[in-house]
KEVO-647129 format. One record per residue (C-alpha): x, y, z; chain; residue in one letter. Coordinates in steps of 0.5 Angstrom, whole numbers, plus 2048, in hexadecimal, padded with zeros to 3 digits. Example, Ala and Ser with C-alpha at 12.3 -4.5 7.8 and 13.67 -1.06 7.14 Angstrom:
2
 east north  up chain resn
  819   7F7 810     A    A
  81B   7FE 80E     A    S
//
This chain:
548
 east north  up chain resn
  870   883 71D     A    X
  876   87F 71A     A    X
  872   87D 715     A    X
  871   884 712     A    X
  87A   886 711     A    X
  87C   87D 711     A    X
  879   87A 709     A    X
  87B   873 70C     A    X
  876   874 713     A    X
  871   878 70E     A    X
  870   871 70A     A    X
  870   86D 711     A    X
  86A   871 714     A    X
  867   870 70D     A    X
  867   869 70E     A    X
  865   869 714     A    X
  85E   86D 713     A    X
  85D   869 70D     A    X
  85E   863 711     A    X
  863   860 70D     A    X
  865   85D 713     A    X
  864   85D 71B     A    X
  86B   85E 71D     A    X
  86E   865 71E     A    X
  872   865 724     A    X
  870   86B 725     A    X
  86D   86A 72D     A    X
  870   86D 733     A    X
  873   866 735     A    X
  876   865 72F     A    X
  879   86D 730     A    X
  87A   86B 737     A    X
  87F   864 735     A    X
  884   868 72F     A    X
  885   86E 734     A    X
  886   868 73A     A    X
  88A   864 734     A    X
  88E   86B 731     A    X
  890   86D 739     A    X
  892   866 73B     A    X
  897   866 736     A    X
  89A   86D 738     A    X
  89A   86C 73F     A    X
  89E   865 73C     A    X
  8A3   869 738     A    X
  8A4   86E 73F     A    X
  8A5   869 744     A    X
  8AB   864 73E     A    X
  8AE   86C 73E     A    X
  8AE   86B 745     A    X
  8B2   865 746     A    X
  8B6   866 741     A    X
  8B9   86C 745     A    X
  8B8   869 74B     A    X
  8BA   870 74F     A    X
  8B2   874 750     A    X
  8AF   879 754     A    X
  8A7   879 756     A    X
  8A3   880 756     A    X
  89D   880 75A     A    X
  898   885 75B     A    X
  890   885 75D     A    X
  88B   88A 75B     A    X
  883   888 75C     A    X
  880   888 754     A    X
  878   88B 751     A    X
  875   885 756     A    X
  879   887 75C     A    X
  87D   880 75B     A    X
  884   881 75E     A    X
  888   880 759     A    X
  890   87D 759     A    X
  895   87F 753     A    X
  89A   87A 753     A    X
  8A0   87C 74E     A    X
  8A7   87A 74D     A    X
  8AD   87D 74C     A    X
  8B4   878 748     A    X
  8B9   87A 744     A    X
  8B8   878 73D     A    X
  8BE   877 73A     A    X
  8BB   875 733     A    X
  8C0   86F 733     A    X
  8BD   86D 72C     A    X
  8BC   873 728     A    X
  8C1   87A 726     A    X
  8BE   87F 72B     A    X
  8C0   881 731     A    X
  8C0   87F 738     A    X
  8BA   882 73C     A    X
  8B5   883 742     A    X
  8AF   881 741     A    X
  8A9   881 746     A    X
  8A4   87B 744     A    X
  89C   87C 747     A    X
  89A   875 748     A    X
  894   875 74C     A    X
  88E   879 750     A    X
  88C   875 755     A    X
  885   876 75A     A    X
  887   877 761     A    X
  882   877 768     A    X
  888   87A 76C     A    X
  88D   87E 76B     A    X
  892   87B 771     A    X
  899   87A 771     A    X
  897   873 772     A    X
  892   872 76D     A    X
  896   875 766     A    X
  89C   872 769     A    X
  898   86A 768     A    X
  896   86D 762     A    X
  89C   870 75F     A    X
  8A0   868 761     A    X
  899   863 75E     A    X
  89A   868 757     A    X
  8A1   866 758     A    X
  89F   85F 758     A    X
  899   85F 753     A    X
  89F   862 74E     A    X
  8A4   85E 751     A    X
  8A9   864 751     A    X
  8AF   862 757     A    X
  8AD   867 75D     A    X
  8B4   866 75E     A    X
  8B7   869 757     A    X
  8B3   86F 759     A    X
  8B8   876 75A     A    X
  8B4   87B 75B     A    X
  8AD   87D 75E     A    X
  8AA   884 75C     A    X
  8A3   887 760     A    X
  8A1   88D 763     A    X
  8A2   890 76A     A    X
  89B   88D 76D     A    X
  89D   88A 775     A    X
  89A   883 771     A    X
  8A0   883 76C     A    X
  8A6   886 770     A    X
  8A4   884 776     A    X
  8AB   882 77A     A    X
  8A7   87B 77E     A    X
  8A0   87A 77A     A    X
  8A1   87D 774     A    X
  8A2   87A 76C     A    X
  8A9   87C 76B     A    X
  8AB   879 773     A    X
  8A6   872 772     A    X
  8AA   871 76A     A    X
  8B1   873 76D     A    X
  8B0   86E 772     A    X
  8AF   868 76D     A    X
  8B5   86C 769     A    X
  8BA   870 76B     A    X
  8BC   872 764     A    X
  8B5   875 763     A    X
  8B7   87C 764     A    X
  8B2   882 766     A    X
  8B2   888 762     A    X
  8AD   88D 764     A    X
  8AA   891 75F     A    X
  8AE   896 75D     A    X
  8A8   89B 75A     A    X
  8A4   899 760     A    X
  8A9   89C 765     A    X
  8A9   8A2 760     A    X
  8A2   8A4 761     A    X
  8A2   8A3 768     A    X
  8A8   8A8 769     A    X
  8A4   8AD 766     A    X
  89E   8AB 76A     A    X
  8A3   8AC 770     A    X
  8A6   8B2 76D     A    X
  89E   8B6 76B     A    X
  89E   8B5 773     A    X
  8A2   8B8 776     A    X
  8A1   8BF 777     A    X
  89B   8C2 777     A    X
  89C   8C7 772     A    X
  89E   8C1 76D     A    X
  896   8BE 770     A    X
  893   8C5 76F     A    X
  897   8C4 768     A    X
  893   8BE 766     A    X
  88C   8C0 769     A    X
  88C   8C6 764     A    X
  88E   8C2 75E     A    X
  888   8BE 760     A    X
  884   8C4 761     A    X
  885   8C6 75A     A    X
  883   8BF 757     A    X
  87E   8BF 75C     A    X
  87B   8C6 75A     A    X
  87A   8C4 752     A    X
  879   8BD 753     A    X
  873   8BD 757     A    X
  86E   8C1 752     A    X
  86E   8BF 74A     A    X
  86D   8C7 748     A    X
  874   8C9 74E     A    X
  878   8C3 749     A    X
  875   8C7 742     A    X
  878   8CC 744     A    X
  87F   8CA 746     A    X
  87F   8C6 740     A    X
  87D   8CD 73C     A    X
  884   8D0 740     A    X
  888   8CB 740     A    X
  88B   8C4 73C     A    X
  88E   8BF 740     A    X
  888   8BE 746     A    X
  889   8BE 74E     A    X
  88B   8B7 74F     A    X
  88A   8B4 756     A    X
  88F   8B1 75A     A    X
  88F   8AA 75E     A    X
  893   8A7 763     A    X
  893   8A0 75E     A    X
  895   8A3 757     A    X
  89D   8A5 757     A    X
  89C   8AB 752     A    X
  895   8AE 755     A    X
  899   8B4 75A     A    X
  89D   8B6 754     A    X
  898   8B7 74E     A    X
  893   8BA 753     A    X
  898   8BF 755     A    X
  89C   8BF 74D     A    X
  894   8C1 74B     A    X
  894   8C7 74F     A    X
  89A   8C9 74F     A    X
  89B   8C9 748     A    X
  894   8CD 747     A    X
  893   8D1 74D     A    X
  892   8D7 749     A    X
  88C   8D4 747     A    X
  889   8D1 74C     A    X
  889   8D7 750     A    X
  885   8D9 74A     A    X
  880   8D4 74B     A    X
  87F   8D6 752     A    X
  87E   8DD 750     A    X
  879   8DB 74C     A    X
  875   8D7 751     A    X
  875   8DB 756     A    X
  873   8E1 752     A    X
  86D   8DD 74E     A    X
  86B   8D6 753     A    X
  865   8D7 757     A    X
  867   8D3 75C     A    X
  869   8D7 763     A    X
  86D   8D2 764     A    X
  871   8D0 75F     A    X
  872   8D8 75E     A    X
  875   8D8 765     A    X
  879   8D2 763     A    X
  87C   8D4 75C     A    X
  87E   8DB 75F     A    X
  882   8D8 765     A    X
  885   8D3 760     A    X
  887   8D9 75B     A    X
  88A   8DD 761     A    X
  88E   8D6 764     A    X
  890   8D4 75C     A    X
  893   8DC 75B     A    X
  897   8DC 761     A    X
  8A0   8DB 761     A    X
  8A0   8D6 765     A    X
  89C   8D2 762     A    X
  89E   8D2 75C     A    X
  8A6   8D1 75E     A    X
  8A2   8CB 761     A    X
  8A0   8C9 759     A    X
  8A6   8CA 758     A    X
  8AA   8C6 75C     A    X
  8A5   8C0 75C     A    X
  8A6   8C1 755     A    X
  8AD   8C0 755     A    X
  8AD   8BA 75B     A    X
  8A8   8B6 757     A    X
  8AA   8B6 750     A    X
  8B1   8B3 752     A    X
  8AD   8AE 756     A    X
  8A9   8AC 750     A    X
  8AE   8AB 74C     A    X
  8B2   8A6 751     A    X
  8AC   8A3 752     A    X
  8AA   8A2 74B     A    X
  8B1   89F 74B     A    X
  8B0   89A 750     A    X
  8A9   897 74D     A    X
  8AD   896 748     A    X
  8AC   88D 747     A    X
  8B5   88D 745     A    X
  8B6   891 74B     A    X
  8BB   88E 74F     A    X
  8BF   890 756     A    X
  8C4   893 752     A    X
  8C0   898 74E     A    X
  8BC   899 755     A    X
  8C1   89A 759     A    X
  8C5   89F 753     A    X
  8BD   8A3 753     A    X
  8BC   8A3 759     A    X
  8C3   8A6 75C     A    X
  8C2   8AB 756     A    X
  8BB   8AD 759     A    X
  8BF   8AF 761     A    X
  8C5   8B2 75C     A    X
  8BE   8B7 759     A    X
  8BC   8B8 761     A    X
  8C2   8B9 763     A    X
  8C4   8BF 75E     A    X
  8BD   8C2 75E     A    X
  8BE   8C3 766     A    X
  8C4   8C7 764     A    X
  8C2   8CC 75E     A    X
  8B9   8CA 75D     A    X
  8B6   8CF 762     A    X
  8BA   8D5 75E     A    X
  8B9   8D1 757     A    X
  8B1   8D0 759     A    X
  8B0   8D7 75B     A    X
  8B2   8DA 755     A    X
  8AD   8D6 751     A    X
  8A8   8D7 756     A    X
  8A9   8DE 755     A    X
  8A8   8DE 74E     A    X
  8A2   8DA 74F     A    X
  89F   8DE 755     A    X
  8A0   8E5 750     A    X
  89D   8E1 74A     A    X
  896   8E0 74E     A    X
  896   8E7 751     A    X
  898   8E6 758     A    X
  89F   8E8 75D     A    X
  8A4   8E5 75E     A    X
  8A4   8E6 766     A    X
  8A4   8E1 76C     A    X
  89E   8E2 770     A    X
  8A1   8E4 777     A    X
  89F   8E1 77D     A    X
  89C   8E5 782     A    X
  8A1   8E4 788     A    X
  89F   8E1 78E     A    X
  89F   8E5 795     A    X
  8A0   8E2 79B     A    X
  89B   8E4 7A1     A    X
  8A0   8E7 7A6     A    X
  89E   8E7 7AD     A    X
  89F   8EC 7B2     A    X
  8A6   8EE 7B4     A    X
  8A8   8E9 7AF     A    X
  8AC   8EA 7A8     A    X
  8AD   8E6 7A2     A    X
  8AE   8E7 79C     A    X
  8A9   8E6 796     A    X
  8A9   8DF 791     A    X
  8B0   8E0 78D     A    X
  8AE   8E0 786     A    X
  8B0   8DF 77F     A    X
  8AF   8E1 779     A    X
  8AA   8DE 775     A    X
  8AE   8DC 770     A    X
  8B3   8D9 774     A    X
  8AE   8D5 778     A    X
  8AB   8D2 772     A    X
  8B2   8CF 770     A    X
  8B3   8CD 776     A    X
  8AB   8CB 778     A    X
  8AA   8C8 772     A    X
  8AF   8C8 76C     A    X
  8B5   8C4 770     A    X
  8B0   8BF 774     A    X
  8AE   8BC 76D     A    X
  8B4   8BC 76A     A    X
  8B7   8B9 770     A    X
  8B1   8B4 773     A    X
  8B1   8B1 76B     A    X
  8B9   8B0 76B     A    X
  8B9   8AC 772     A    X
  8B2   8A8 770     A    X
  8B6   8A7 768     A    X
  8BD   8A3 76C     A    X
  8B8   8A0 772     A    X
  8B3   89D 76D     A    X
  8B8   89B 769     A    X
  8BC   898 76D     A    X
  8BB   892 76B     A    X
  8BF   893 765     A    X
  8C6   893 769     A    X
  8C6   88B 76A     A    X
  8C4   88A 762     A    X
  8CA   88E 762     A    X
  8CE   88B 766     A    X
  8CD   884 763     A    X
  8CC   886 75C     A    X
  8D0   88D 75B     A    X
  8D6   88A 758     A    X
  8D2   887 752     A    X
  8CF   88E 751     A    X
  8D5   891 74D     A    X
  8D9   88A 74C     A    X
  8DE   88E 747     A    X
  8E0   893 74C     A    X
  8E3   88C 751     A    X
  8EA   88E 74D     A    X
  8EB   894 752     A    X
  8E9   890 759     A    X
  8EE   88C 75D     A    X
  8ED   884 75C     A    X
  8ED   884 764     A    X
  8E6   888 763     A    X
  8E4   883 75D     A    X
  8E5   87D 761     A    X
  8E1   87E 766     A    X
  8DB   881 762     A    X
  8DB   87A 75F     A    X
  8DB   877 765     A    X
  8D6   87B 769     A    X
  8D1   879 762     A    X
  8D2   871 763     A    X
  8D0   872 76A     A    X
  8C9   876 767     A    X
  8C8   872 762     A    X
  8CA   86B 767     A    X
  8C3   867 76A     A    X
  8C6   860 76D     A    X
  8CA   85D 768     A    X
  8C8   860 762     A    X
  8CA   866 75F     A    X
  8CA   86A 759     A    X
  8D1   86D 758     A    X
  8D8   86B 75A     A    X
  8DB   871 75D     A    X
  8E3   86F 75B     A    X
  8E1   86D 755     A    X
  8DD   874 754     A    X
  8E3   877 756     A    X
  8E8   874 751     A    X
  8E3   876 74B     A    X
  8E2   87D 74E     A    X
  8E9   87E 74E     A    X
  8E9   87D 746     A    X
  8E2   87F 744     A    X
  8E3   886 748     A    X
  8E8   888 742     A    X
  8E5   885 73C     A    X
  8DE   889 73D     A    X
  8DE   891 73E     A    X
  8DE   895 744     A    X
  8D7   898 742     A    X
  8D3   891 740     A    X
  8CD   891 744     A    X
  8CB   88A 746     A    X
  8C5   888 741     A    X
  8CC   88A 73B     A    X
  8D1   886 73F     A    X
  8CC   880 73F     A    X
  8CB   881 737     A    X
  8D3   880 737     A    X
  8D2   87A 73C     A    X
  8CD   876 737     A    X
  8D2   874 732     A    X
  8D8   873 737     A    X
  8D4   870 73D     A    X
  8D7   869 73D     A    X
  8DD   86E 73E     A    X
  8DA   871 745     A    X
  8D5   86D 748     A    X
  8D5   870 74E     A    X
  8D4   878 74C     A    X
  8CE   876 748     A    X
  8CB   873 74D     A    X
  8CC   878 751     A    X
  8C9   87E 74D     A    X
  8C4   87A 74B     A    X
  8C1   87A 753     A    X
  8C3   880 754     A    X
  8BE   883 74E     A    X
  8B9   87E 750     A    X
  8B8   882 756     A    X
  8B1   886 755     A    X
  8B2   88D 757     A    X
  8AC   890 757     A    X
  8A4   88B 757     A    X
  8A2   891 752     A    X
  8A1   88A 74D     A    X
  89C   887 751     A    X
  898   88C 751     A    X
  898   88E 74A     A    X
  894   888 748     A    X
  88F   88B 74C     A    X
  88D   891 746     A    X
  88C   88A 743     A    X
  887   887 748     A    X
  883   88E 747     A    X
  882   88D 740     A    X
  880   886 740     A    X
  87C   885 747     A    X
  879   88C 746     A    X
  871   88D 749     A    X
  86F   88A 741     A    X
  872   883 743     A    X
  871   883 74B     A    X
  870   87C 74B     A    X
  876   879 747     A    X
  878   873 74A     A    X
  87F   873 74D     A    X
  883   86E 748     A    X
  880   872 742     A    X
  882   878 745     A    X
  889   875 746     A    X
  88A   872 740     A    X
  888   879 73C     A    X
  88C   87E 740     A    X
  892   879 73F     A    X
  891   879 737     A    X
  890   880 737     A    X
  896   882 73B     A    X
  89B   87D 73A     A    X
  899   87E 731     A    X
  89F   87D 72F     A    X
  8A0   877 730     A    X
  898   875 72F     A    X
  89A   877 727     A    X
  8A1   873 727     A    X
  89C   86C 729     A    X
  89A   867 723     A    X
  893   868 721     A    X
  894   861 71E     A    X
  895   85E 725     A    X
  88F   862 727     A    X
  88B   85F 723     A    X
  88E   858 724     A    X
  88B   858 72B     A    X
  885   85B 72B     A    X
  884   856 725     A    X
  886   850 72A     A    X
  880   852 72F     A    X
  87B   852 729     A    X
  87C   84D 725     A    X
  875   849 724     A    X
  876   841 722     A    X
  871   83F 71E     A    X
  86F   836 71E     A    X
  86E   834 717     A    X
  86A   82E 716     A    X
//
């Protein structure tokens, strides 16, 4: 194939088939040994990284591949100061290796993570930072990964994923009234309607643009584009089901569409869509945000206070302002703007006995109260327990957030977060930072950065002065090392589908790693030496010839 675009590997296979000579190193092997040589060199590169800078966190996440083989992503994350070039400071997650593994126990990834350690010879103890996600075999208190690594390192601190927690806060939230399930169990009715028949989905796509999408409890954005496709389309959906239920043959799937259609045209669902809609859109965007691989406890904790800010005032005004728009909605498909009322219960009253029959409300009011506020509610009170986490990041790293706004606060309050930092970032007689020292330099760095100047901004600054303020680089170095959420290890999974896919079941475990590595970590695969390369592989090769 290469032949047919590369003049040079044309004139190669010529020779080949003109058996000018015997050696083509074309074979698999010989493929097998330059993917082995490229990867080796890469995997070389992002370890020298790593102890150049010392502070790293580790990323692992597992998922089972095309062979049912559980599969382990190891990332790490550093701060690349980029010493020896112009650019700036950033954060980088760096793949490193998938593994094959028989259990997935707190016990076994933990002697994993430690032999990889070893085999790379990375110090477990400059290790800053661990990122999983919310499985018992990870953040387990006693038998967990993050428990059996802080053992052996007390400075290995544990943030739990960030966009994990975010998932299960709406798993709770879709939970936690029945009108909010039989939301959700309508929207998969609809899917379920036009996926179940290739003629229904001809005739949802003759109607309608963006197709019904399915949600998941695994995949993050799933209730938001399922509940988006409908509310954005509803007139033609509605459609759809007009047509079905006036043209199938099929009794049941008539009787489906038709009490679908008549769910679908009534307000309370469509103020549902409506505020699902508004709900999840704000969490899409903060969780988009934390899977970000730059993302640091600062800008996680600003996103996700935003997102209680949000929850906060849409309780106050977002009935009103969503009714409006569900208005609007309900009039464009044809259908009223009415509250069903509920039949009042009555009680059965027993001879000589008088009660008063079940207090009732408007239907209205009992939808805000019932429904609306319980969401809004059960979502701000899971959003401040699931992240509370946050509140000792806080507490540690919280004046190295905004260094420059250090000038309006008491030195008292200075000192002791410089010292409260020694005592965290202290094992023994090791330690990482100088808590007097710390505080000496902030008392001159906090005037010379300003006051808006992100973390990542005032390292940049610190790159050229960091002789000047040892201890402040240090510790926003630790600090951005933190992982916020584990959304890098499982990146690399898109990368394990397209390599190991059911065409290539069969791929051993080292090519399977060797490649991943080079395709996702490219960037340095196209800085390496092509001439070292082929060095090496020369050096394996090389044939010595007796003359007589």
């Amino acid at each position: 194939m290469l032949s047919k675009f590369d003049p040079v590997i044309q004139k190669h296979v010529k020779r080949i088939k003109d058996k000018e000579t015997h050696v083509h190193y074309l074979g698999h092997r010989i493929q097998d040994e330059l993917i082995e040589i490229m990867a080796n060199e890469v995997r070389k590169s992002i370890i020298n990284l790593i102890k150049k800078h010392r502070y790293y966190s580790v990323i692992i996440d597992c998922t089972p591949d095309i062979s049912h083989q559980e599969q382990v992503s190891l990332v790490f994350r550093i701060v690349n100061m980029h010493w020896d070039k112009l650019t700036e400071p950033s954060i980088q997650e760096l793949f490193m290796d998938f593994v094959n593994i028989h259990s997935t126990s707190g016990l076994s990834l933990s002697n994993l993570l430690i032999s990889k350690l070893a085999e790379y010879e990375i110090p477990l103890s400059d290790c800053r930072g661990q990122g999983y996600d919310n499985g018992s075999n990870m953040v387990g208190e006693y038998q967990g990964v993050q428990s059996r690594i802080r053992a052996q390192n007390q400075r290995a601190f544990f943030a739990p994923c960030a966009a994990h927690k975010l998932n299960l806060l709406l798993c709770d939230v879709s939970q936690s009234c029945i009108r909010a399930i039989s939301f959700f169990g309508m929207i998969e009715r609809v899917y379920t309607l036009f996926s179940a028949s290739t003629k229904r989905w001809d005739i949802l796509k003759k109607h309608c643009s963006i197709v019904l999408k399915k949600w998941t409890a695994t995949r993050w954005e799933s209730r938001y584009k399922c509940v988006k496709a409908i509310r954005d389309q509803l007139p033609e959906v509605l459609n759809a089901l007009e047509e079905i239920a006036e043209c199938s043959n099929d009794p049941k799937s008539v009787s489906e569409a038709k009490s679908i259609i008549d769910e679908l045209m009534s307000f309370e669902f469509v103020l549902s869509l409506v505020i699902w809609h508004d709900i999840l859109g704000q969490v899409k965007i903060v969780n988009r945000i934390l899977q970000d691989p730059k993302m640091d406890l600062d800008a996680s904790a600003s996103s996700l206070g935003s997102l209680i800010t949000f929850l906060e005032k849409y309780r106050t005004n977002g009935f009103e302002n969503a009714k409006l728009v569900g208005i609007e909605i309900v009039e464009s498909i044809g259908g009223t703007a009415n509250f069903k009322e509920k039949r009042p219960r009555k009680k059965k009253k027993m001879f000589n006995y008088e009660s008063n029959d079940e207090y009732t409300i408007s239907s209205e009011e009992e939808f805000r109260r019932d429904y609306f506020l319980i969401l809004i509610d059960r979502a701000t009170e899971a959003l401040r327990v699931r992240f509370e986490y946050q509140s000792t990041f806080n507490s540690n790293f919280g004046f190295l957030y905004r260094i420059g706004k250090l000038k309006h606060q008491n030195d008292d309050f200075i000192k002791n977060c410089c010292n409260d930092l020694q005592n965290v970032l202290s094992e023994g007689n090791s330690r990482d930072i100088n808590g007097a020292d710390l505080y000496m330099e902030l008392l001159i760095f906090r005037s010379i950065v300003d006051e808006n100047a992100t973390p990542l901004q005032a390292l940049s600054f610190l790159k050229n002065v960091s002789s000047s303020f040892p201890n402040i680089e240090v510790a926003i170095r630790i600090m951005l090392t933190i992982p916020v959420t584990s959304a890098g290890a499982e990146r690399s999974f898109s990368k394990l589908k397209l390599i190991k896919n059911y065409l290539r079941s069969n791929l051993s475990q080292h090519k399977l790693s060797d490649l991943a590595l080079i395709s996702i970590e490219h960037s340095i695969a196209d800085s390496l030496s092509y001439n070292e390369t082929i060095d090496q592989f020369a050096s394996k090769k090389i044939r010595k010839k007796i003359f007589k």
